[in-house]
Backbone bond lengths (Angstrom), bond angles and torsions (degrees), N, CA, C in turn:
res aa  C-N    CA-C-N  psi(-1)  N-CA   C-N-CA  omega(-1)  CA-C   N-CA-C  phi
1 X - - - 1.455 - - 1.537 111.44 -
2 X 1.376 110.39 -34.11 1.483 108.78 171.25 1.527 121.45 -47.04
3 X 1.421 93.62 -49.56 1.684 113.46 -164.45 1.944 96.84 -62.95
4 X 1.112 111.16 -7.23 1.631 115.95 -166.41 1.303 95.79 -92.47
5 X 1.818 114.02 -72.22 1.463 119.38 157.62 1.251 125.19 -16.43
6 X 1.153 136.72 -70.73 1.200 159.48 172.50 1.697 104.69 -16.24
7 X 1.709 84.49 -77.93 1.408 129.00 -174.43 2.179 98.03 -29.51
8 X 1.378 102.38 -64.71 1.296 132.70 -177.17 1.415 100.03 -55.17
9 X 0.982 135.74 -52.76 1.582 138.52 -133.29 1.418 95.20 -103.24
10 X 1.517 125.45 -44.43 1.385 133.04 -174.08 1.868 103.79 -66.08
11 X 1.238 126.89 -32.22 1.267 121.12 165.62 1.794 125.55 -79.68
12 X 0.992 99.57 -42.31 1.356 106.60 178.10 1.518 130.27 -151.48
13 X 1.139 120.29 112.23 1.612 141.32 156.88 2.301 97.62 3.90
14 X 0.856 124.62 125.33 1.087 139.23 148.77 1.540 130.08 -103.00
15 X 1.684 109.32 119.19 1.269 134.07 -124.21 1.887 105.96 -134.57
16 X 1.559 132.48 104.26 0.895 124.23 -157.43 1.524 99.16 -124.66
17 X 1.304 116.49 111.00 1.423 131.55 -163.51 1.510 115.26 -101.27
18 X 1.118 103.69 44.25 1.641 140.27 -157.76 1.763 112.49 -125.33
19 X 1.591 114.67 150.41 1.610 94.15 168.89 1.775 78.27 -126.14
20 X 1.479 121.89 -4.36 1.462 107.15 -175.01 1.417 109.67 -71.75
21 X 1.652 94.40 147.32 1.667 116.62 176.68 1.664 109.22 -53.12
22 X 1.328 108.73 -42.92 1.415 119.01 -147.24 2.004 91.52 -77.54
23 X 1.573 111.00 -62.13 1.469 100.81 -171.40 1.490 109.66 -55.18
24 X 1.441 115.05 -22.57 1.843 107.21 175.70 1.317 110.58 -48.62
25 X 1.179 115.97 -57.02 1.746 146.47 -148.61 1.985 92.99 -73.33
26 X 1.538 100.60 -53.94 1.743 102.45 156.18 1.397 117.46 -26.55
27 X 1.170 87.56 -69.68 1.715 105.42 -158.81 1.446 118.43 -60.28
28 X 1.940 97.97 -50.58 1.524 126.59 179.05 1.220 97.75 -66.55
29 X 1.344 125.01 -130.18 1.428 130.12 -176.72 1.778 119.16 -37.24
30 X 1.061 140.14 -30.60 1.496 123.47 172.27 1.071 104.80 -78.57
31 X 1.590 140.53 -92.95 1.304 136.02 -173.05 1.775 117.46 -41.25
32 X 1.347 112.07 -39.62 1.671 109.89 177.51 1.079 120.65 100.28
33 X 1.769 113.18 21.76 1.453 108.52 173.03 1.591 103.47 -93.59
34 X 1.798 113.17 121.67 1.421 123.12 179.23 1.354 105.28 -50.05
35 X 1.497 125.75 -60.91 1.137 157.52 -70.91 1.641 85.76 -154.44
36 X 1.706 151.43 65.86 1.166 135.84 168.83 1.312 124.72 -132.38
37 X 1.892 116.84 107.55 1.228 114.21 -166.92 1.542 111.53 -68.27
38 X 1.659 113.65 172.65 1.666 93.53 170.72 1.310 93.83 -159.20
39 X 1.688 92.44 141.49 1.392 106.54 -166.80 1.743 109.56 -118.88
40 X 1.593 129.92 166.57 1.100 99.40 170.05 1.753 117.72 -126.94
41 X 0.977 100.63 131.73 1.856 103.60 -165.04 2.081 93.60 -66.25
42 X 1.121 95.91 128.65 1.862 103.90 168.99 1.576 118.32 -94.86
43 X 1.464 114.85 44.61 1.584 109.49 166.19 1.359 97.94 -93.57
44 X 1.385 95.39 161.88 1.607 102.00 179.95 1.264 133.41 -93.97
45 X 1.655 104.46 2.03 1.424 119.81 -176.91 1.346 117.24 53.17
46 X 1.671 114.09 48.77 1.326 110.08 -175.54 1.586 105.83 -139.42
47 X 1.826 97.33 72.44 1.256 98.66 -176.00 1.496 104.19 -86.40
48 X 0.981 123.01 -178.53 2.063 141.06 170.70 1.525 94.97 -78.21
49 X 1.357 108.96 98.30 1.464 106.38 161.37 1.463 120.25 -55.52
50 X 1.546 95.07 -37.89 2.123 88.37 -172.97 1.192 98.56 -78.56
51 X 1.314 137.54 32.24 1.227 131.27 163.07 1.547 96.07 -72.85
52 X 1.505 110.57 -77.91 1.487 139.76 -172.85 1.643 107.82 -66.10
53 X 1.480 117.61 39.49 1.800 106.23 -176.03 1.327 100.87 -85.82
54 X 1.658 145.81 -19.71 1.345 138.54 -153.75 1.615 69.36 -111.76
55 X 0.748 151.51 -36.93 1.633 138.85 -165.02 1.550 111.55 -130.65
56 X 1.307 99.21 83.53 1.985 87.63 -174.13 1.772 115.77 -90.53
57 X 1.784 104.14 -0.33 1.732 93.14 174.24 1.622 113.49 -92.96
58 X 1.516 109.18 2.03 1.123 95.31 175.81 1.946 111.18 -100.03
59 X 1.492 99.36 18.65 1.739 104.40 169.71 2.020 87.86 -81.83
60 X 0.908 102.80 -76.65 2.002 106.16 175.63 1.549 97.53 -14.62
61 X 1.934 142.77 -79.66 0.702 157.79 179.60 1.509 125.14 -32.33
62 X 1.768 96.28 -33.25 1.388 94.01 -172.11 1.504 113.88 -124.87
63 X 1.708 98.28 4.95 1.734 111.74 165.63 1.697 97.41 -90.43
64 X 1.450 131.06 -44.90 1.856 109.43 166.91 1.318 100.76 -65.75
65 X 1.044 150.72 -67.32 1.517 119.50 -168.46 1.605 126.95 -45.56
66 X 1.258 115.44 -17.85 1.486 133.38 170.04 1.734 104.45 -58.47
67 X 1.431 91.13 -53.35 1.940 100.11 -176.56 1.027 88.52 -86.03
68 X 1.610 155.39 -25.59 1.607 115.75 -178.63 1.522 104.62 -62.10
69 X 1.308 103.21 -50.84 1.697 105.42 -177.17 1.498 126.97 -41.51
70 X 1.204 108.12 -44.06 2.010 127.30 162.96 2.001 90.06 -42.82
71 X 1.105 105.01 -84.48 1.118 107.64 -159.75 1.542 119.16 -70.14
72 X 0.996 122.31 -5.58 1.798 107.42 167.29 1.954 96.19 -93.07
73 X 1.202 106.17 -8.72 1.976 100.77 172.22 1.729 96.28 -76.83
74 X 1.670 113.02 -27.03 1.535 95.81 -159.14 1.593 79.37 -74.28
75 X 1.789 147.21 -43.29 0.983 143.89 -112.87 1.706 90.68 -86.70
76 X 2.134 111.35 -43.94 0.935 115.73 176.67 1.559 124.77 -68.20
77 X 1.311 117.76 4.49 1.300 117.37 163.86 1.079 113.66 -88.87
78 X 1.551 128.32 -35.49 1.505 126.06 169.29 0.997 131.14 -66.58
79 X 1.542 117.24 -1.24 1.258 125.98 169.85 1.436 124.20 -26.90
80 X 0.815 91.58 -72.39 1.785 113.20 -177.53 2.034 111.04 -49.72
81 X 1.401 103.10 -10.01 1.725 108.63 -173.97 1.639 99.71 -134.36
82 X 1.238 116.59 -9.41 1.915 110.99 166.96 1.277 118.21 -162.66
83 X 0.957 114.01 130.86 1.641 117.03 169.76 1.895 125.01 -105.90
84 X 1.125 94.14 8.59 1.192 112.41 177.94 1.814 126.31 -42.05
85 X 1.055 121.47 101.60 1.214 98.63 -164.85 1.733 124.99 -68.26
86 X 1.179 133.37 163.77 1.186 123.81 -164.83 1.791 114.03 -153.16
87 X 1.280 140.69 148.29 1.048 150.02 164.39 2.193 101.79 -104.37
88 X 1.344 92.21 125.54 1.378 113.85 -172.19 1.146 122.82 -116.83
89 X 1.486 139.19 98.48 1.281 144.13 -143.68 1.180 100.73 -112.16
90 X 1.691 131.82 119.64 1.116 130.12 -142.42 2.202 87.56 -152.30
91 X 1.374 102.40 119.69 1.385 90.36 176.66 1.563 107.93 -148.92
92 X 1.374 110.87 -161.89 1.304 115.30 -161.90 2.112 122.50 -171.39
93 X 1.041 98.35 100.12 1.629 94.90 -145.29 2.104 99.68 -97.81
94 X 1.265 107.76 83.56 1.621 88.79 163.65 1.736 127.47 -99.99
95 X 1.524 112.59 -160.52 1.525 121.62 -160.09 1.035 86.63 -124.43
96 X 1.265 132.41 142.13 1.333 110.98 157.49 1.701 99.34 -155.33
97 X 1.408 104.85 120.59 1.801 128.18 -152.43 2.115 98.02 -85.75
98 X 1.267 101.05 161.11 0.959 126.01 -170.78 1.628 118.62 -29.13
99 X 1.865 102.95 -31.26 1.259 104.68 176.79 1.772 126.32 -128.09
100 X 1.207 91.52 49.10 1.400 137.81 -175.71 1.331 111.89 46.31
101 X 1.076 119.03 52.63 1.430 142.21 148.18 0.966 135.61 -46.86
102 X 1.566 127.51 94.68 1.537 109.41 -165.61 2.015 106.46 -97.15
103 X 1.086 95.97 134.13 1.978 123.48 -173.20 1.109 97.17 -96.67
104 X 1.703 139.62 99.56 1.162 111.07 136.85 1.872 131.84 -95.15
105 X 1.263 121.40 -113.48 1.346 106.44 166.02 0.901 128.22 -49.76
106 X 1.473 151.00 166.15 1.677 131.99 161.96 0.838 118.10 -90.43
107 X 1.745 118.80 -32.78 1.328 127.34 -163.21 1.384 156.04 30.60
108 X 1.612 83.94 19.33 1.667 107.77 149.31 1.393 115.33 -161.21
109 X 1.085 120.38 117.25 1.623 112.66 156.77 1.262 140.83 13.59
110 X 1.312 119.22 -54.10 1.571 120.42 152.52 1.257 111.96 -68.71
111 X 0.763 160.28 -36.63 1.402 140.30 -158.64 1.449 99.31 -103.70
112 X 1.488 125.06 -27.74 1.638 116.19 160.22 1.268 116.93 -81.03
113 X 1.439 129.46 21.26 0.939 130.21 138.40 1.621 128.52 -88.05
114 X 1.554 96.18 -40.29 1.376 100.80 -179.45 2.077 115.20 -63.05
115 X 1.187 97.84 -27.33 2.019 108.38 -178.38 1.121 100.16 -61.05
116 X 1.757 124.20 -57.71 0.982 121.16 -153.05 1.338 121.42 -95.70
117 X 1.309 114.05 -10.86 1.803 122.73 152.71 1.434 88.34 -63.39
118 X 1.456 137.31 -101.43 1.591 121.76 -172.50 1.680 117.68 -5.33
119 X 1.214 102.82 -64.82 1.746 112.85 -164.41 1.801 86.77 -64.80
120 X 1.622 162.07 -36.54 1.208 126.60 -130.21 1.863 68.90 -121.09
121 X 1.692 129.38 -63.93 1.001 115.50 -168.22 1.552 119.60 -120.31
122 X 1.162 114.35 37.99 1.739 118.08 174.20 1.810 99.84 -97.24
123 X 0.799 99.44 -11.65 1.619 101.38 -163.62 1.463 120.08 -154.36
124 X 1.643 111.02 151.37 1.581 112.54 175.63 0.847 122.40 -85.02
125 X 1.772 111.14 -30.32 1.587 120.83 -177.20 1.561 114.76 -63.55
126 X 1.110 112.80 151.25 1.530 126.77 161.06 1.023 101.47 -57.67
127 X 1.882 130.32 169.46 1.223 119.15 152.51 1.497 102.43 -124.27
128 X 1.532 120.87 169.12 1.419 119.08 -132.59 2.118 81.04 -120.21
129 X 0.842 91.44 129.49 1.911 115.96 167.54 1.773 112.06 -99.44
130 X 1.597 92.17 103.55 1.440 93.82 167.88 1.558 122.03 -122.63
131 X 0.993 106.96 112.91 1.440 113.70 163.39 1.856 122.96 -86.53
132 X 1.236 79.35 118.62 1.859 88.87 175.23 1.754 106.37 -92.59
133 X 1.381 113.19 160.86 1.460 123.77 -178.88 1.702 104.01 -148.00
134 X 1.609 102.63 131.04 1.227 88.12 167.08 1.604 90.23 -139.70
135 X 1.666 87.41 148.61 2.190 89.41 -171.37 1.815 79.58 -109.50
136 X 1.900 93.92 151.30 1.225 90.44 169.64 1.875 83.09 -129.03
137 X 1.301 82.20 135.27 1.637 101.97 -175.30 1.656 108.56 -101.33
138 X 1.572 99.41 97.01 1.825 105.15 -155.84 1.618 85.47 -101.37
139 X 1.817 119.24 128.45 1.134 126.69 -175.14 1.938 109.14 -93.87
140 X 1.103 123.07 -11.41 0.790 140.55 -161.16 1.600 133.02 113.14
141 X 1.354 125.86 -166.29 1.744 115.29 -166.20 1.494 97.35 -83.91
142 X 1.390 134.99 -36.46 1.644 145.89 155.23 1.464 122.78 -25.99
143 X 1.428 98.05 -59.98 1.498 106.96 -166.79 1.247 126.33 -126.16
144 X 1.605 122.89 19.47 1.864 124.45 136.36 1.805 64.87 108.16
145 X 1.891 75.93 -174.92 1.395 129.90 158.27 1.256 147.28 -131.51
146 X 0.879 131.40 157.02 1.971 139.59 -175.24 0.763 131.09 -135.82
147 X 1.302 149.72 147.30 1.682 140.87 -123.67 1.498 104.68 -141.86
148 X 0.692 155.83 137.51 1.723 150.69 162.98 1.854 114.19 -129.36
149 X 0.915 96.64 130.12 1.720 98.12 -172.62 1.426 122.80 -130.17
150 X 1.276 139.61 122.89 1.298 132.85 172.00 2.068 103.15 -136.94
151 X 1.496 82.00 165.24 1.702 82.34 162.70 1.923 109.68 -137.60
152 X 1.133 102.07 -175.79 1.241 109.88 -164.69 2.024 99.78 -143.03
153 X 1.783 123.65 140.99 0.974 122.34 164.37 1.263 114.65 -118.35
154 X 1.246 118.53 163.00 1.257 105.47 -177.36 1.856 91.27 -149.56
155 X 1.278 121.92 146.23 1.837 110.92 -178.00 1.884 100.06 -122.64
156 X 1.515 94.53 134.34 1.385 118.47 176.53 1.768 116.58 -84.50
157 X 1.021 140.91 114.98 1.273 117.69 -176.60 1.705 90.96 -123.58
158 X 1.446 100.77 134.17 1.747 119.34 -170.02 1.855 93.61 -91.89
159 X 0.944 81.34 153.12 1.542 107.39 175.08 1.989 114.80 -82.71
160 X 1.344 106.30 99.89 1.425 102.68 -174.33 1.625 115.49 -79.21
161 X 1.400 118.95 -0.64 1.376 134.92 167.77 1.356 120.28 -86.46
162 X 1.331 130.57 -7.19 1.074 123.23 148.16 1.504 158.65 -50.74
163 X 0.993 147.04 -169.66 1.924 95.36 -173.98 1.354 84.88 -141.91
164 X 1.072 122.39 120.11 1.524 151.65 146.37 1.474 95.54 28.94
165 X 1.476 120.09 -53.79 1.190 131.43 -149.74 1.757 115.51 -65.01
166 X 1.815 93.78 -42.84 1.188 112.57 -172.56 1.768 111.97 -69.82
167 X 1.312 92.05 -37.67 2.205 95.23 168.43 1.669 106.36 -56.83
168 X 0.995 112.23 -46.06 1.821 119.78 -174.71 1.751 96.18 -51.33
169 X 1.024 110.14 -64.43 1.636 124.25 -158.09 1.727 101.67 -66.05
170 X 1.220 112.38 -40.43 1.529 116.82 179.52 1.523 99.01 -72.40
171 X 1.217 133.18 -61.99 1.231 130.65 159.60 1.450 122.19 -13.87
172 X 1.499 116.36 -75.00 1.204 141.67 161.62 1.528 112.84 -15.51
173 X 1.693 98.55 -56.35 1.557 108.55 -172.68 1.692 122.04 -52.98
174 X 1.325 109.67 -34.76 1.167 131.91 157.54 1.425 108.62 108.31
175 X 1.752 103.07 18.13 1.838 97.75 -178.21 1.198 82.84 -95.05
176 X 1.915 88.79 166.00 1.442 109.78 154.44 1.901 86.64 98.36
177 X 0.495 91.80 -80.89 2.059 76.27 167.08 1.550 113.28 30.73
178 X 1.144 101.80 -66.41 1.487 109.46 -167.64 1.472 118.00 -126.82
179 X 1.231 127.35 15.27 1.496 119.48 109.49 1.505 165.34 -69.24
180 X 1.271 124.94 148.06 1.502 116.86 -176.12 1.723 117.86 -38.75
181 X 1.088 119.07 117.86 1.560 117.29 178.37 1.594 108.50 73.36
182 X 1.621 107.55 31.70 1.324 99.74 160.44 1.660 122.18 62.28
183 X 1.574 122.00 -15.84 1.097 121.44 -149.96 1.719 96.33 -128.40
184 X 1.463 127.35 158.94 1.402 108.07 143.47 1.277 97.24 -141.17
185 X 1.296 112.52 152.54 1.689 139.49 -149.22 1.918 84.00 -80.83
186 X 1.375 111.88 -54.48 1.598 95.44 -156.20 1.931 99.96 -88.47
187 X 1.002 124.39 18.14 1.349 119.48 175.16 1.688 112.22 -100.89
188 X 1.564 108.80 -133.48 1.925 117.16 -174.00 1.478 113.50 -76.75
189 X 1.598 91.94 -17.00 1.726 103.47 -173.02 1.027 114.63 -70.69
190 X 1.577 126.40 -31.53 1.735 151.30 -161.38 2.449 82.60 -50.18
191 X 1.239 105.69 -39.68 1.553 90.00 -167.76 1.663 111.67 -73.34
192 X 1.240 111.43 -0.28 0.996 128.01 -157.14 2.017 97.81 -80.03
193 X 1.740 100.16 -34.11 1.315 104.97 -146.83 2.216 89.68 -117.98
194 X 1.497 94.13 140.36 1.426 108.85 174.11 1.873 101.36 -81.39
195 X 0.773 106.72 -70.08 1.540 118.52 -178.70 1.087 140.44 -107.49
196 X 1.519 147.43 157.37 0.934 130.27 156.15 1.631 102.87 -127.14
197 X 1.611 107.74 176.54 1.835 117.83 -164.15 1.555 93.25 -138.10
198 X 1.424 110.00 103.39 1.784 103.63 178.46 0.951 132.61 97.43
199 X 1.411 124.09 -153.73 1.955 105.84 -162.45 1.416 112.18 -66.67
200 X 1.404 148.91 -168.46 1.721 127.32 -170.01 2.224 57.82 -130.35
201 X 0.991 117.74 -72.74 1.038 128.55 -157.77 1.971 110.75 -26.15
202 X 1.634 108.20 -61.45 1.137 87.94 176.40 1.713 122.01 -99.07
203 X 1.532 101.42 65.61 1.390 115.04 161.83 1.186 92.06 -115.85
204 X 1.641 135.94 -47.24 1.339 128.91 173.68 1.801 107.23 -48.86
205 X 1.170 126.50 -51.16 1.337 118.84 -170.99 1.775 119.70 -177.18
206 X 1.713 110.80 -23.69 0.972 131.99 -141.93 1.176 130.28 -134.32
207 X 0.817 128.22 64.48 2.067 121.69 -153.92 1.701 113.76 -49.44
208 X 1.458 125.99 68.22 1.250 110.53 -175.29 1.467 141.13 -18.78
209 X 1.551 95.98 -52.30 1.601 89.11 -167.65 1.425 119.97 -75.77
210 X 1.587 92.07 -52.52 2.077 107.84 168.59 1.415 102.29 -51.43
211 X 1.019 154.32 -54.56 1.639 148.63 -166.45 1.618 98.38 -60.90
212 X 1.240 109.82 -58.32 1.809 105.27 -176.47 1.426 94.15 -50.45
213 X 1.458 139.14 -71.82 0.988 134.51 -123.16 1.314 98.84 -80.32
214 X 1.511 112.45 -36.02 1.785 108.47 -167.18 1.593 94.57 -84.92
215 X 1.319 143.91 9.52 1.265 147.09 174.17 1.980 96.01 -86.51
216 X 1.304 114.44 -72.10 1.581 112.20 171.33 1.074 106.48 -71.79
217 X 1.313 149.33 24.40 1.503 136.03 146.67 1.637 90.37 -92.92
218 X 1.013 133.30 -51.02 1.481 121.97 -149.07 2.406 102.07 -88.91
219 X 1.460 98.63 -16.44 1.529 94.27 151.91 1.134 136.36 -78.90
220 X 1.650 102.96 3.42 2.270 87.89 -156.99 1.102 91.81 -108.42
């Protein structure tokens, strides 16, 4: 795996367009890049959801392409101080509940209370975790850039046997605040949930496998 790393790193700068802990920790310790700058894209993530209601993963899809765009303008301002080429990992993680509802942060207490009573006993359905990715593959100040984009789902199904009590108290705790759906899969919430459907990784933030792969597809 080194010799892969390596492989990657000797061509181009790896670039995390992220301020979350969790996709670093992806990137850093799971995938194995030592080596990860991080930049921060300034959109405001305040697209028109009822734009995207018959299709709500392509709001995820088309809020990182929003931040790839932020950030290959920051790349063309640096022109003039690096030419370094770089791969730029640019993503975007929503919830989106049984009746295509898109959840992102709650950002207050009530209302991450109110999702996640919905998510454990309003409903049978799972609700579906999509993370979008867009790499911007920056060749240097000479030779442009190119965009590559995919997303990834993954489905959460909550535990309707749980007892009321235990959502209050996780609530209480005060995580999850400022993540998508109020919740995160690898923290206090994990008791929260019977199952999961698909990558574990990009419910945390990150689509493991597709992100590695379109990272060494877009170096070789």
């Amino acid at each position: 795996m080194t010799d892969i790393i390596d492989f990657i790193t000797s061509r181009y700068k790896i670039v995390l367009a992220s301020s979350s802990p969790r996709r670093y920790e992806i990137m850093h310790d799971t995938m194995g890049f030592s080596k990860v700058e991080l930049m921060t894209p300034q959109f405001e993530e305040n697209l028109d959801k009822e734009t995207y209601a018959d299709k709500p993963e392509q709001y995820a899809v088309a809020t990182s392409l929003h931040k790839a765009h932020d950030i290959v303008a920051q790349l063309q301002h640096e022109n003039q101080k690096s030419t370094e080429p770089r791969i730029v990992v640019c993503a975007d993680t929503i919830v989106i509940g049984p009746n295509n509802t898109i959840y992102e942060k709650p950002g207050t207490p009530e209302k991450q209370l109110k999702d996640l009573v919905y998510f454990c006993f309003g409903t049978d359905e799972p609700v579906r975790v999509v993370t979008a990715v867009t790499l911007v593959k920056w060749n240097g100040k000479h030779e442009g850039y190119s965009l590559h984009q995919f997303h990834e789902t993954s489905k959460v199904h909550f535990d309707r046997e749980i007892p009321e009590a235990v959502v209050e108290a996780y609530v209480e705790s005060k995580d999850g605040l400022q993540v998508a759906g109020g919740f995160k899969v690898q923290g206090a919430s994990g008791v929260l949930i019977s199952s999961i459907e698909g990558d574990f990784f990009n419910i945390v933030g990150l689509p493991l496998n597709k992100t590695f792969k379109a990272i060494l597809e877009q170096a070789s």
